[in-house]
C-alpha positions as protocol buffer text, in pm:
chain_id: "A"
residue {
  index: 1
  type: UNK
  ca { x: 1038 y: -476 z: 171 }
}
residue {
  index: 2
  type: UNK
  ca { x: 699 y: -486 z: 24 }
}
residue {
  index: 3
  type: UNK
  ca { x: 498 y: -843 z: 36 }
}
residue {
  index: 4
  type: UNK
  ca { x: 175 y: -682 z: -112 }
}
residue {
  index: 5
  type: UNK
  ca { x: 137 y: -850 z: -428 }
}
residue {
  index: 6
  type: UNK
  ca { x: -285 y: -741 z: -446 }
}
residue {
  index: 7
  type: UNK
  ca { x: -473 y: -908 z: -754 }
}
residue {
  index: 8
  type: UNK
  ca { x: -563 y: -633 z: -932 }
}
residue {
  index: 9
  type: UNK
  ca { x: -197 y: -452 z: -997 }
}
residue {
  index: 10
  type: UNK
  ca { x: -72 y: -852 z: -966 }
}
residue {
  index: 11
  type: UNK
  ca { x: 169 y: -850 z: -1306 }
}
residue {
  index: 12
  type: UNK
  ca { x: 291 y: -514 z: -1239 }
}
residue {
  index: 13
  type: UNK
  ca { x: 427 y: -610 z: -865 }
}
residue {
  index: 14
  type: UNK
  ca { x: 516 y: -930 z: -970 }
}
residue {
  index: 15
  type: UNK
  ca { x: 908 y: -859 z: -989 }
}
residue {
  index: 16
  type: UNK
  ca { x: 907 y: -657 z: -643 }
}
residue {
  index: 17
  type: UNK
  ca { x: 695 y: -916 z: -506 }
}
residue {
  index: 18
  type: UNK
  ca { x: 951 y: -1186 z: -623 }
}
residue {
  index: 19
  type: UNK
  ca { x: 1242 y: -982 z: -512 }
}
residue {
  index: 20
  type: UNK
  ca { x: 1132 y: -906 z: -171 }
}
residue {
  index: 21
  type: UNK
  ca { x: 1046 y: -1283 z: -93 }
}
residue {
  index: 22
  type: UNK
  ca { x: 1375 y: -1414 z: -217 }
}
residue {
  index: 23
  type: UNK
  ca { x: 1559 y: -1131 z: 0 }
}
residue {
  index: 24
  type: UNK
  ca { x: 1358 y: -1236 z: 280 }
}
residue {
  index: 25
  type: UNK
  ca { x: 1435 y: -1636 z: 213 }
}
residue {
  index: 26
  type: UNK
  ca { x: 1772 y: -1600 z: 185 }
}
residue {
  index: 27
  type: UNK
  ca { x: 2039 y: -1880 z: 158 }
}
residue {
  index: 28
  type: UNK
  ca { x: 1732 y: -2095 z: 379 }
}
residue {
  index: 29
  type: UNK
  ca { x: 1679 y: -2411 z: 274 }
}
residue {
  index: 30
  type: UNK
  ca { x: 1296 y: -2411 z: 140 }
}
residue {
  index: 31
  type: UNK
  ca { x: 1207 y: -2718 z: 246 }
}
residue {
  index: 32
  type: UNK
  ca { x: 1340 y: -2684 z: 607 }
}
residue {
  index: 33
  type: UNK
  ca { x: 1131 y: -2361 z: 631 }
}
residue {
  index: 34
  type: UNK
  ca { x: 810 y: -2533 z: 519 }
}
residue {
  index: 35
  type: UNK
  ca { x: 838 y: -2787 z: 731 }
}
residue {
  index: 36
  type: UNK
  ca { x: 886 y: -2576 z: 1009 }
}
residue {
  index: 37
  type: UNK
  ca { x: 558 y: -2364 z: 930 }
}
residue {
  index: 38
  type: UNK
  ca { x: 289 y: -2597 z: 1162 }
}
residue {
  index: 39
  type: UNK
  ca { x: 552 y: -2553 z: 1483 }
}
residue {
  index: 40
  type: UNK
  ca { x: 510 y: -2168 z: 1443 }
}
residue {
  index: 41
  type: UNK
  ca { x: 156 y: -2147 z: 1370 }
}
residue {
  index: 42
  type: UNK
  ca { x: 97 y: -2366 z: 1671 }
}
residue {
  index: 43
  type: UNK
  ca { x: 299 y: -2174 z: 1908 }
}
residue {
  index: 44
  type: UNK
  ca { x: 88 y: -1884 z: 1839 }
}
residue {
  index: 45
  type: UNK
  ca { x: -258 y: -2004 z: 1838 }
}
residue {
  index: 46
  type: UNK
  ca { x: -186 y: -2257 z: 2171 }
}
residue {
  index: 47
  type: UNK
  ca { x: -64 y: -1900 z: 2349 }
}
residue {
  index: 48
  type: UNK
  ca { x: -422 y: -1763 z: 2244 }
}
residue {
  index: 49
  type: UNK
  ca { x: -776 y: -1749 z: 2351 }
}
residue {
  index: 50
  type: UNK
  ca { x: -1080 y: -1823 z: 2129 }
}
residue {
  index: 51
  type: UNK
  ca { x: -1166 y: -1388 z: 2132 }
}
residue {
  index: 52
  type: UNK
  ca { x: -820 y: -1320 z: 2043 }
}
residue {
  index: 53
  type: UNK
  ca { x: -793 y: -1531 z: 1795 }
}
residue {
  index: 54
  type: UNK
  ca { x: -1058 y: -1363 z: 1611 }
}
residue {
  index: 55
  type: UNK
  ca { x: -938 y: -1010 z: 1649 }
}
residue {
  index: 56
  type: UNK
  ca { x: -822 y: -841 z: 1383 }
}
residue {
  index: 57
  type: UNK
  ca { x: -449 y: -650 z: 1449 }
}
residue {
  index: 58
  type: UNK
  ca { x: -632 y: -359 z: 1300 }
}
residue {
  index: 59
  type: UNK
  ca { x: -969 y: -281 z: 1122 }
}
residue {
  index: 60
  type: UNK
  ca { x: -964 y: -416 z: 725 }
}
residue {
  index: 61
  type: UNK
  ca { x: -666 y: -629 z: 823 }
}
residue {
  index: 62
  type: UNK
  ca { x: -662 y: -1030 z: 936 }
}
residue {
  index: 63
  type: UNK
  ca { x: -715 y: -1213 z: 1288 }
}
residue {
  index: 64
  type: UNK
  ca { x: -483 y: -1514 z: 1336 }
}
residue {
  index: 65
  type: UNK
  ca { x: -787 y: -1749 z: 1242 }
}
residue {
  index: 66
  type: UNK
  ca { x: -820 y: -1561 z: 885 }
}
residue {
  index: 67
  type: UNK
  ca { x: -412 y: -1599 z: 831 }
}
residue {
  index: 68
  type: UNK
  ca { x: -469 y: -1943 z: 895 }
}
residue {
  index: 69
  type: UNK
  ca { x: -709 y: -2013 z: 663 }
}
residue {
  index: 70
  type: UNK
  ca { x: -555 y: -1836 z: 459 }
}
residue {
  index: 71
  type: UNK
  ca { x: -261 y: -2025 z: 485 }
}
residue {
  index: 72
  type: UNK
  ca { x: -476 y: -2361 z: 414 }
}
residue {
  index: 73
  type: UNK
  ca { x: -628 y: -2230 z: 131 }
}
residue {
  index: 74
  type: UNK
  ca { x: -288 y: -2060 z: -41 }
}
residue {
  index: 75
  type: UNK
  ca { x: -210 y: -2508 z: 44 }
}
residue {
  index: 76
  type: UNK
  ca { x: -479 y: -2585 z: -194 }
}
residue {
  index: 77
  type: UNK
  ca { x: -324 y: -2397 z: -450 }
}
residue {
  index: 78
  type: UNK
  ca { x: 26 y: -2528 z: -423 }
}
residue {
  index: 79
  type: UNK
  ca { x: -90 y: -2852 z: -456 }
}
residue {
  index: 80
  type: UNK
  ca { x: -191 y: -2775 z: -812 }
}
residue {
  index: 81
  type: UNK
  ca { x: 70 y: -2580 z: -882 }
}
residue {
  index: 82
  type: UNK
  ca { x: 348 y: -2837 z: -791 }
}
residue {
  index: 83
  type: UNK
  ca { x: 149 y: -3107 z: -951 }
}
residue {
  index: 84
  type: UNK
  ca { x: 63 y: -2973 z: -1278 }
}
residue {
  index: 85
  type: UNK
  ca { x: 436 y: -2818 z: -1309 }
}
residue {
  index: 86
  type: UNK
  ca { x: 553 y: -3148 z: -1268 }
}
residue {
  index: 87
  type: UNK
  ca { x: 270 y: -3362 z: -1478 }
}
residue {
  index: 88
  type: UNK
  ca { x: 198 y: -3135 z: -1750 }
}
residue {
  index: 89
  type: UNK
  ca { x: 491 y: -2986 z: -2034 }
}
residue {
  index: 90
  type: UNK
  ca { x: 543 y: -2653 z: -1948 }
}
residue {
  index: 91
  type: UNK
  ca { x: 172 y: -2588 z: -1774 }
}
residue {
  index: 92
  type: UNK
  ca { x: 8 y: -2229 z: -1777 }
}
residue {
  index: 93
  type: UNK
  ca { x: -35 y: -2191 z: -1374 }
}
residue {
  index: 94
  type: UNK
  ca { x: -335 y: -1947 z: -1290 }
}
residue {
  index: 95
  type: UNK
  ca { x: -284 y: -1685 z: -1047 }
}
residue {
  index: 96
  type: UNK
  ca { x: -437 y: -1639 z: -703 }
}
residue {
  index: 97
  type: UNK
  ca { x: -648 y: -1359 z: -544 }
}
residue {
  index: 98
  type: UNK
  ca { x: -613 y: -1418 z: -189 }
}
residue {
  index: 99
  type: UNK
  ca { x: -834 y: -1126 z: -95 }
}
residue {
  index: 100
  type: UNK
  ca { x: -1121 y: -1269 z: -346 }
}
residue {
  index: 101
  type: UNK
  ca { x: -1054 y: -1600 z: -150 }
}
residue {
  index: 102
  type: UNK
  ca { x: -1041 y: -1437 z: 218 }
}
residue {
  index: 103
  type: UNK
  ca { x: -1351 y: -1256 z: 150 }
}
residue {
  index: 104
  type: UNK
  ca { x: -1602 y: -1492 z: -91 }
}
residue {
  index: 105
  type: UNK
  ca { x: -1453 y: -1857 z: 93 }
}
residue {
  index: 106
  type: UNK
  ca { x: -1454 y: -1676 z: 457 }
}
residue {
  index: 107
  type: UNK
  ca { x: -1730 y: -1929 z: 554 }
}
residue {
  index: 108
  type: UNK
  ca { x: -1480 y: -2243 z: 410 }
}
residue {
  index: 109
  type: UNK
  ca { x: -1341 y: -2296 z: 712 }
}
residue {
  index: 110
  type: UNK
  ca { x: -1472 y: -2129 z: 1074 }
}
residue {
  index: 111
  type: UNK
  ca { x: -1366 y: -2424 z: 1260 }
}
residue {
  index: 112
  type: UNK
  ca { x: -1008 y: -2337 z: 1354 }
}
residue {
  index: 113
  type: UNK
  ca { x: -933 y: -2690 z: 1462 }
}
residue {
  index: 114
  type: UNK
  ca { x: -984 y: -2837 z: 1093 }
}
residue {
  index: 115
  type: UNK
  ca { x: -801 y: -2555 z: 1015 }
}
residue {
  index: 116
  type: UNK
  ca { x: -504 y: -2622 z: 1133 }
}
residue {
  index: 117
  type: UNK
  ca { x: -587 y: -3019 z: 1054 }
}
residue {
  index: 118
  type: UNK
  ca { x: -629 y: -2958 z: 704 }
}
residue {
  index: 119
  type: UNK
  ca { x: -327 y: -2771 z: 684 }
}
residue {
  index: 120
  type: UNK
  ca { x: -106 y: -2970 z: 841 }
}
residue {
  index: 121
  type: UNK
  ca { x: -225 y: -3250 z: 604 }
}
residue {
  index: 122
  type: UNK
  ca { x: -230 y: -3058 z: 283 }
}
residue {
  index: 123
  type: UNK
  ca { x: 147 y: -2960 z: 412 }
}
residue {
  index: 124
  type: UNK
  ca { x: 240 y: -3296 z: 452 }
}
residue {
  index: 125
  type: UNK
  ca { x: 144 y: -3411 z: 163 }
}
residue {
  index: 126
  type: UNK
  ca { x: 298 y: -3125 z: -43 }
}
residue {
  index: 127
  type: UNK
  ca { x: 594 y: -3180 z: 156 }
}
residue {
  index: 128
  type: UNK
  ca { x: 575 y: -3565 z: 70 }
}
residue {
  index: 129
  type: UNK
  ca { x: 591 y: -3495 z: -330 }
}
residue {
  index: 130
  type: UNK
  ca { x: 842 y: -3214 z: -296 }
}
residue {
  index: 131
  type: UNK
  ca { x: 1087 y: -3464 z: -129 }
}
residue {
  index: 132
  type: UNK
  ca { x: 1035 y: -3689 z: -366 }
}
residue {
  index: 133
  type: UNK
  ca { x: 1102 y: -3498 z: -660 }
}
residue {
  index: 134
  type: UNK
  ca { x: 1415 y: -3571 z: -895 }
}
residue {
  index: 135
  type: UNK
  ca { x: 1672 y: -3323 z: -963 }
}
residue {
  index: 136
  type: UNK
  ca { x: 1512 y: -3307 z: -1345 }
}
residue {
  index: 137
  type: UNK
  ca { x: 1152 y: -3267 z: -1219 }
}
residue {
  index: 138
  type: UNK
  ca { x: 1269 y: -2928 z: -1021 }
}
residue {
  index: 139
  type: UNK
  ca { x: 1348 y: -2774 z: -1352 }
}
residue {
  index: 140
  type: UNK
  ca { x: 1045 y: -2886 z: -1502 }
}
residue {
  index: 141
  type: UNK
  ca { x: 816 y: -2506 z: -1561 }
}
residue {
  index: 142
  type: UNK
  ca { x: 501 y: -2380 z: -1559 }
}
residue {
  index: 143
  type: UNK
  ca { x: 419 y: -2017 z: -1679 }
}
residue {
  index: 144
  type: UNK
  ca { x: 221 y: -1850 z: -1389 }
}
residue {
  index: 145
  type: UNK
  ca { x: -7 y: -1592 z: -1557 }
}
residue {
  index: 146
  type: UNK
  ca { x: 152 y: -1282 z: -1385 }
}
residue {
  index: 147
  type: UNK
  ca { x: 499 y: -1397 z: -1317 }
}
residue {
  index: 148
  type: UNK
  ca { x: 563 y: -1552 z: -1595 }
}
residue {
  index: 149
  type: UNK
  ca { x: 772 y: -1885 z: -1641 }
}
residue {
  index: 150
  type: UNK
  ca { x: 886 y: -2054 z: -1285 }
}
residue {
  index: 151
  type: UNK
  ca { x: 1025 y: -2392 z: -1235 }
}
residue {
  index: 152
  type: UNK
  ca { x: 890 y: -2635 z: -960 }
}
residue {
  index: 153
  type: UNK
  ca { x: 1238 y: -2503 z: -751 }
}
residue {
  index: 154
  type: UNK
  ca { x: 1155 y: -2143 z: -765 }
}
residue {
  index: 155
  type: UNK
  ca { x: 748 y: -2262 z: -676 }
}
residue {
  index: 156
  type: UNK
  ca { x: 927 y: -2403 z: -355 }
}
residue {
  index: 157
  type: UNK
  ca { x: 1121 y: -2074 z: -267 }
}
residue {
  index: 158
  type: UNK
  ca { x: 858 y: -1886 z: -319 }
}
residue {
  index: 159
  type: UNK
  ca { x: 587 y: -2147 z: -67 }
}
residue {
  index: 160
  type: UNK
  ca { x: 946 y: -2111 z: 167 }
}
residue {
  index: 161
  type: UNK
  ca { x: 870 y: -1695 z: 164 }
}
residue {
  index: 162
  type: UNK
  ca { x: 533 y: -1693 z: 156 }
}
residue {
  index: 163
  type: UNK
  ca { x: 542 y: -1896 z: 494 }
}
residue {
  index: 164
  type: UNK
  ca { x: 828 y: -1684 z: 678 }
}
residue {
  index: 165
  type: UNK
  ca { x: 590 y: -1341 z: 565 }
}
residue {
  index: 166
  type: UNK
  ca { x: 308 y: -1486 z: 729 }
}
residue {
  index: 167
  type: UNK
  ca { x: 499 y: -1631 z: 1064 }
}
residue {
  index: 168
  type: UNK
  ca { x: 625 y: -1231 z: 1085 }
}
residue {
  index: 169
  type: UNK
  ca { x: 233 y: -1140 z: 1024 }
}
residue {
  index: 170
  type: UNK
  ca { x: 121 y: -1407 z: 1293 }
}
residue {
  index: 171
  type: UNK
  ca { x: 367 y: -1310 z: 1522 }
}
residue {
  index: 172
  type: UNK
  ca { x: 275 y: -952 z: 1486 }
}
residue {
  index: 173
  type: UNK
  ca { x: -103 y: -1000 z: 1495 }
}
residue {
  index: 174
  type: UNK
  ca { x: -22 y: -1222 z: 1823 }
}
residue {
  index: 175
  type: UNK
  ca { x: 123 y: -896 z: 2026 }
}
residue {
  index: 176
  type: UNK
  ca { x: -87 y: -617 z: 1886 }
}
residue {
  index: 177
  type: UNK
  ca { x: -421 y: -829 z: 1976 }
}
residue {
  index: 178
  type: UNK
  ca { x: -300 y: -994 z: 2279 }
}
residue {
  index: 179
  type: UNK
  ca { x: -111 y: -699 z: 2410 }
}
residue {
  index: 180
  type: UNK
  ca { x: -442 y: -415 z: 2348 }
}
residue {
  index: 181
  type: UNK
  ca { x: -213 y: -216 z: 2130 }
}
residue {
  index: 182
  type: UNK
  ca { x: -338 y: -105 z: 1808 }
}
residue {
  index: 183
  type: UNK
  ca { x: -155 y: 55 z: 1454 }
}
């Protein structure tokens, strides 16, 4: 399974990208994953120190503090993206580079403390509205520029994915840095 979905080849790997994060989801329940994201972020940076946290698994690649700002950030953009699905008729929903984000907004955030504060508050509040949502407003769509139309249900399987990915990349950066093994 690929999870690569890179900005510039975005529409293209759209489908695959899709495919592979439903396959990976499964018959989960979305929001039960999501709300179980700050648990498994937490039992990986408590079991590491302030060096390792910063290591990179491998050179080019993410530490554990990058993949959790990264995780914030990707937040941010959910927030819109629920919202405007569900306050707007049929909303154009932009896309996202997360590289462009990793690398121009690497200084938004070097505190990993608020890090993991602002995330667990942007995730609670997300979580809050997605609870709270009627049966109707889950069909409610958006058209996301490279994946074309989703409703606000499919937006929540896909946030459900996108966190178990990144608990498997955590988890992974946690025993190649932390163990002295590199790929």
């Amino acid at each position: 399974m690929s999870f690569a979905n890179p900005a510039q080849n975005a529409s293209a790997a759209a489908a695959s990208y899709v495919s592979a994060l439903m396959e990976l989801l499964g018959d989960k329940e979305p929001l039960s994953v999501q709300r179980q994201l700050l648990t498994s972020v937490h039992q990986v940076v408590d079991a590491m120190s302030s060096n390792e946290l910063q290591q990179p698994e491998a050179p080019g690649k993410w530490s554990v503090h990058d993949i959790v700002r990264h995780l914030m950030h990707t937040e941010m953009v959910y927030a819109y993206r629920y919202r405007v699905t569900v306050a707007q008729d049929r909303p154009n929903i932009p896309g996202f580079d997360q590289d462009a984000w990793s690398t121009m907004l690497k200084s938004d955030g070097n505190d990993l403390t608020q890090n993991l504060a602002r995330l667990s508050m942007l995730r609670s509040w997300n979580l809050e509205f997605l609870e709270s949502r009627s049966a109707d407003e889950l069909q409610d769509e958006g058209k996301h520029e490279e994946r074309g139309w989703e409703s606000l249900a499919h937006q929540i399987k896909l946030g459900a994915a996108h966190d178990l990915v990144h608990r498997r990349q955590l988890l992974r950066v946690r025993e190649m840095v932390t163990s002295g093994n590199e790929r």
